[in-house]
N, C-alpha and C positions, 0 to 999 in steps of 0.2 A: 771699831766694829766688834761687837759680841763675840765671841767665840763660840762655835756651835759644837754640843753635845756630844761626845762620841761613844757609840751603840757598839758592842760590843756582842756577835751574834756566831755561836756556837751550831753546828750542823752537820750531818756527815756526808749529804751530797748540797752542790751547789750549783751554779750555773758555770762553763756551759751542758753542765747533764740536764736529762730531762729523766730518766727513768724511773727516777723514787719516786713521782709521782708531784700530789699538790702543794706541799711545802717547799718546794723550791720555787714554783708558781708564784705562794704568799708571798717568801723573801721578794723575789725580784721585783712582783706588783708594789710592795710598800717601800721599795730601794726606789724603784719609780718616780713615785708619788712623795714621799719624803726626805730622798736623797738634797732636798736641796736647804734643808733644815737643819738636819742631823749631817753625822761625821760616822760612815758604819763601818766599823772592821767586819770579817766573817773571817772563820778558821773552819777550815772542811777537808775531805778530801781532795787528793786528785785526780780520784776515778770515777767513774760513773758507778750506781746501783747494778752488783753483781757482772761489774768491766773488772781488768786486771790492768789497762793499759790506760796509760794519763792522758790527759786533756792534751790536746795539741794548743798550739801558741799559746803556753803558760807557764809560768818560773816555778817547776815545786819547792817546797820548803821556803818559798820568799813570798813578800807583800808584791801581788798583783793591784795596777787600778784598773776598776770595771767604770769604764766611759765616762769617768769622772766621779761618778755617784759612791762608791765604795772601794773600798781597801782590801782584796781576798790573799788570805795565803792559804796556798792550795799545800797539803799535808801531801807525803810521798811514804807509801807500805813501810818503807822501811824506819819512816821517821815516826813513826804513831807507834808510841810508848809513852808511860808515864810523865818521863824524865823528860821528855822535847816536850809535851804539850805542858808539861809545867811549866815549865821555863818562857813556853813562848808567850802562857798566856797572862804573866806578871811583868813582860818587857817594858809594858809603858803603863799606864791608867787609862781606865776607861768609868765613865759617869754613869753607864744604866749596861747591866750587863744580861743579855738576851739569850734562854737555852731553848731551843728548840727540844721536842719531846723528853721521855722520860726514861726510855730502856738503855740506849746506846750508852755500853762504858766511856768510851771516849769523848763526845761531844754532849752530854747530860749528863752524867751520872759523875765524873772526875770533871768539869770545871763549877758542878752544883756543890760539891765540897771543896773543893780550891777558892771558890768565892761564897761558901756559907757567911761570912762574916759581913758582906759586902752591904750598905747602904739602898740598895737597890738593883735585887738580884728574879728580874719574871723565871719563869716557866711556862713554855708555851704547850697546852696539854695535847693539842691537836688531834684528840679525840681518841686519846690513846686510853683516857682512863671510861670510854663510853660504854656500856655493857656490850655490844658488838665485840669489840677491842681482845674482850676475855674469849671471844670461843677460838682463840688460837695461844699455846704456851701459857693457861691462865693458871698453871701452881705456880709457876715462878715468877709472871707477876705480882702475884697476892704476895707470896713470900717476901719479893723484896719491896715492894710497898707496907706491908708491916715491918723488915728491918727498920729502913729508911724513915717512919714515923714514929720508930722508937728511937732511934736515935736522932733526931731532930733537924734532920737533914734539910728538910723544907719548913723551918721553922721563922726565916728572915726570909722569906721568898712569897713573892705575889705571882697566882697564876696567871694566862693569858688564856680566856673563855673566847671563842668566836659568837657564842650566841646564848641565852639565857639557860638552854635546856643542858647547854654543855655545861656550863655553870654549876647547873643543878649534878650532874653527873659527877663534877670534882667536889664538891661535897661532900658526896655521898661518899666517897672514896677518904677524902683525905680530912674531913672534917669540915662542920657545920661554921668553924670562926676562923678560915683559912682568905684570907686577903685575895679578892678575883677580880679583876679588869675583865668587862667584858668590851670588844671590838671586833667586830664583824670582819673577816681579811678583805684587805682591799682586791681587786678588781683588775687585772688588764687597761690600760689608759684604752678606751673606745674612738673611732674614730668618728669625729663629728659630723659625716656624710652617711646619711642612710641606703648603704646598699639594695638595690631597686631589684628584687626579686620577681623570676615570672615560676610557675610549677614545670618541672621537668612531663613530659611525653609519659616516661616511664618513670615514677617516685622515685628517687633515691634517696634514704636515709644513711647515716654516716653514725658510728660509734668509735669515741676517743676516749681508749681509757687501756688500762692493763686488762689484757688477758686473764684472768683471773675468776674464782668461785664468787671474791666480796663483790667483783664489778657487774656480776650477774651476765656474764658472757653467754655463758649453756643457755638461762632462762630467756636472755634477748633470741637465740637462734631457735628457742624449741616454738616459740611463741610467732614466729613467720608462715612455721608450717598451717596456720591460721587463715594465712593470709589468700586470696582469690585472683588478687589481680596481681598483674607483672608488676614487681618491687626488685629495687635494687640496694645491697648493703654492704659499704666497704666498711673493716675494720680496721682502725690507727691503735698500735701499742707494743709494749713489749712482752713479751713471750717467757715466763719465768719456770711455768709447769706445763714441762711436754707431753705427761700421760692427761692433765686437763684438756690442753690442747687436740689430743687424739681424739678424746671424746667429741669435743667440739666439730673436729673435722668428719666424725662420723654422722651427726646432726647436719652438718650441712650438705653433707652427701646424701641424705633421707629428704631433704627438703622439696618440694613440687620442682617441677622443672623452669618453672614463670618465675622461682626467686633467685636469684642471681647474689651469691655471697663472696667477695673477695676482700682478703688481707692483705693489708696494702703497706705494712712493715711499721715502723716506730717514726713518729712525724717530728721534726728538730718542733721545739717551741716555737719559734718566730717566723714558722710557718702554715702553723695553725689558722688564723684568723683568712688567710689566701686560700689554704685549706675547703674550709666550712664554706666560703662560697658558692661553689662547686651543688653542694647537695640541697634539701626540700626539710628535711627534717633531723635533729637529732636524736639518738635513742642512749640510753645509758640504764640498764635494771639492774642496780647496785645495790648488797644488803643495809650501806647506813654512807650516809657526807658528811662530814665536819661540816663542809664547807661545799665542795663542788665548785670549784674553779672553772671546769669542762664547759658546766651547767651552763653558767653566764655568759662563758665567752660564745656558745652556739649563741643564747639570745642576744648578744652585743650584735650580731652579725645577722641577725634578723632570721635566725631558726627556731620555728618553734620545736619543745621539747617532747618528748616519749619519756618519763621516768620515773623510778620506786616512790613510793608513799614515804619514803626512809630517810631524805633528806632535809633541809631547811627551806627547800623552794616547793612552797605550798597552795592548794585550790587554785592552780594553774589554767583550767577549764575555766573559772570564775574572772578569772585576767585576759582568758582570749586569749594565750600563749603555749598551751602546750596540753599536757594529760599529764598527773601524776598519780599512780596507778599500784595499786596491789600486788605483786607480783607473783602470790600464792596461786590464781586464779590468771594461767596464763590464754586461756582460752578468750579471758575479757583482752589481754591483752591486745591479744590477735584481732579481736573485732574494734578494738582502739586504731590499730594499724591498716585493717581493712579502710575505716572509716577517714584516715587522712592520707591516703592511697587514693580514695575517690573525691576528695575535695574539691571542688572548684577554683578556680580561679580567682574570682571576687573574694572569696570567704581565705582562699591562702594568702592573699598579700595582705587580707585585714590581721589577720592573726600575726604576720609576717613583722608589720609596721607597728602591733602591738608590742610583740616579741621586743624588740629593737627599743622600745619608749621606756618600757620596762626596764633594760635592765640600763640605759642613759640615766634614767632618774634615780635610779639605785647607785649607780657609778659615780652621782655630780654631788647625789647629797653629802651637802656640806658637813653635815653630826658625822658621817664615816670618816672623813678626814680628822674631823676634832677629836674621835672614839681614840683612834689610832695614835694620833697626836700624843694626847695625856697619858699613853703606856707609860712615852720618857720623860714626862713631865714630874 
């Protein structure tokens, strides 16, 4: 029997967190999907994004298995130093060694020179080097992305592009003859039964995303006030900026009395997809997506979408699945929302079953598996 490949995959949150957001999303979709090929180690934390407190039923500083699929040793505060992640990450060999983003000293930046030498060393850029990316701490990225290219830190290393334009992004960034994979992140595994939607009495729309300025939270709430008829909007996420959040909560106290706004606290991951049943519509007006994980998984489950012109899923009106939408002009917004507020019935479950065909055929095609594939090949 072959001996299968073992992936070697650097990160500083992993599962079971959810709160960094969509790169733990990626990991676990391609652990999924791949786990039965490859051999993955991860080395991560043991806390969750902005937790102090570990993971319940986990060994810190030892090799966990997750459901068979992979190998995690979950890191403990005290052990994230130099000297332990050196040590732990030359214990054994690994054939394709995997870093997730670019800034983090400990899980990018110190095992990117620990295995500078290394045969087969990605970088996953995860759209960190996207012009977006810079309107937060962008001198000391520039700075240390000019060290780093003068000293030739990524100089035996292939990046990992999700999609062409990001491609174009690392480029421009790191050079015109820099080695790029591109592979679109895989998906959530979909369930092969199309949940049989009818339109809620009263719309409900549902937004799953961080709290935040980039996730377009204000602009989703200012853009209701738009709205005419009784709507309903729960928000799933984590709460990182309390003085954003004030504001937020002051918008939703200005809003008509017909719209109905409640947060409904941080959703585990494997609760999601039970989740989004529940509602009619997803909204998310985000400044930019790598990828949009969120995205798909509302269309896997038969929701159509509300969202920024910003991300990869595009002319959405033209597929019968959603609006993707300029955010500058939330006035359009609101008569977006008015407009699938009064929807019909017939025309929601066609969009509904649209939604749902969508993002199955996206999910099945086979070149996503093969993309993915040839990173370790």
């Amino acid at each position: 029997m072959k001996q299968k490949k073992k992936i070697l995959i650097t990160i500083d949150w992993f599962l079971p967190g959810t709160d960094s957001g969509g790169p733990v999303r990626s990991y676990a979709n391609l652990i999924a999907h791949l786990g039965a090929d490859f051999d993955f180690y991860i080395i991560t934390r043991d806390t969750d994004y902005c937790s102090t407190t570990p993971y319940k039923d986990i060994q810190s500083n030892a090799w966990n298995d997750l459901q068979g699929l992979a190998h995690v040793y979950y890191v403990s505060k005290d052990f994230l130093n130099i000297t332990h992640l050196s040590a732990l990450f030359k214990t054994q060999s690994f054939d394709v060694i995997y870093i997730n983003g670019i800034y983090s000293w400990y899980f990018s930046i110190l095992p990117l020179f620990i295995f500078r030498h290394h045969p087969h060393c990605i970088v996953a850029a995860r759209g960190m080097l996207n012009p977006q990316a810079f309107s937060i701490k962008p001198f000391k990225k520039r700075v240390y992305l000019q060290v780093a290219k003068f000293l030739g830190v990524y100089t035996n290393t292939c990046f990992h592009a999700t999609n062409m334009l990001e491609a174009d992004y690392v480029r421009n960034i790191m050079g015109t003859s820099v080695p790029i994979h591109v592979a679109p992140n895989l998906p959530r595994l979909i369930p092969e039964a199309y949940f049989e939607r009818s339109k809620s009495d009263v719309t409900r729309f549902v937004n799953v995303a961080r709290v935040s300025v980039e996730k377009g939270t204000l602009k989703m709430l200012e853009a209701f006030k738009y709205v005419t008829d009784p709507v309903h909007l729960d928000i799933y996420g984590p709460i990182y900026d309390d003085a954003y959040w004030m504001v937020c909560q002051k918008a939703i106290a200005e809003l008509p009395d017909h719209i109905l706004v409640r947060y409904k606290g941080v959703a585990k991951s494997d609760t999601i997809p039970s989740i989004l049943k529940r509602y009619d519509y997803f909204i998310m007006l985000s400044e930019g997506e790598n990828f949009g994980h969120a995205i798909l998984e509302a269309l896997s489950s038969g929701l159509p979408v509300v969202i920024s012109n910003k991300t990869p899923w595009t002319s959405l009106q033209e597929k019968q699945i959603g609006w993707d939408l300029c955010t500058a002009h939330l006035e359009r917004v609101g008569a977006v929302l008015q407009d699938a507020s009064t929807l019909n019935e017939t025309d929601y479950k066609t969009m509904s079953k649209s939604a749902y065909q969508y993002a199955k055929d996206f999910i099945n095609d086979p070149l996503l598996i093969t993309a993915n594939t040839d990173l370790f090949l």
